[in-house]
C-alpha positions in Angstrom: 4.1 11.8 -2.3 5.3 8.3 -2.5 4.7 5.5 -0.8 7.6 3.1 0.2 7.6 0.1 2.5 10.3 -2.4 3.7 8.8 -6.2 3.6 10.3 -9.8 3.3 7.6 -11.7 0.9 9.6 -14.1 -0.8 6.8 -16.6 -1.0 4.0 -14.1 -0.7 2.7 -11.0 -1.2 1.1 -7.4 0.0 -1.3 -5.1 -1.0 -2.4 -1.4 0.5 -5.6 -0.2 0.5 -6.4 3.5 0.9 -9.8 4.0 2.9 -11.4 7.6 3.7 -12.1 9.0 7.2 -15.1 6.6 6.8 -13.5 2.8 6.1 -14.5 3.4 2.7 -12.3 2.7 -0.4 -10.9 5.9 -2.3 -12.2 5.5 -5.7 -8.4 5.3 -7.5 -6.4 3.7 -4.8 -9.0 0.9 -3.8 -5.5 -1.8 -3.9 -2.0 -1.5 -5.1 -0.7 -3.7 -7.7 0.8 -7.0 -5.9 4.6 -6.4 -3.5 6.6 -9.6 -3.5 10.0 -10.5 -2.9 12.8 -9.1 -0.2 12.6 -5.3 -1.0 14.3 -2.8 2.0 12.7 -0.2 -0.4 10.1 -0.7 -2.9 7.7 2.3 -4.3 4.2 1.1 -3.8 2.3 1.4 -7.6 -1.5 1.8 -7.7 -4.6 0.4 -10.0 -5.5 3.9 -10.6 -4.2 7.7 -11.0 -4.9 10.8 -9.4 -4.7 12.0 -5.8 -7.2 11.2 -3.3 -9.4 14.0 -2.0 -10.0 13.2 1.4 -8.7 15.2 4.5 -7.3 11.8 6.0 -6.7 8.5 5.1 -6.5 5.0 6.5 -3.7 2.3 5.3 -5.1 -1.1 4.9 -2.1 -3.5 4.7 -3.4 -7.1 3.2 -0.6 -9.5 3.5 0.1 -13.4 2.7 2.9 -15.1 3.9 4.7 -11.6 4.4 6.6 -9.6 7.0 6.4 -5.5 7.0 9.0 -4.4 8.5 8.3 -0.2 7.9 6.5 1.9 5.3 7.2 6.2 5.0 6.0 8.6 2.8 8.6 10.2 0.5 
């Protein structure tokens, strides 16, 4: 699965996070690699590789002079 999000960042920028059931950073998805720009649908790109191994997850959204506007999983 993918993950896709809708943001207006033209002079900023997100990152995601993926935390376990705990808070904790998922070794392989600690951040994304930097969003920027107006995108309606952008494919969010990680640091690392693999899939995480936890049951559930938590989405940390870290934003700078940025609007989200929706994110899915595809």
């Amino acid at each position: 699965r993918q993950l896709h999000l809708n943001v207006d960042a033209p002079d900023g920028e997100v990152r995601v996070g993926v935390l376990d059931e705990n808070g904790r950073s998922i070794s392989g998805f600690a951040r994304s690699k930097v969003v920027a720009g107006d995108r309606t649908d952008v494919v969010v790109e990680w640091t690392g590789s693999g899939t995480p191994k936890a049951k559930s997850v938590q989405l940390r959204f870290e934003m700078t002079n940025a609007d989200l506007y929706s994110y899915w999983l595809r």
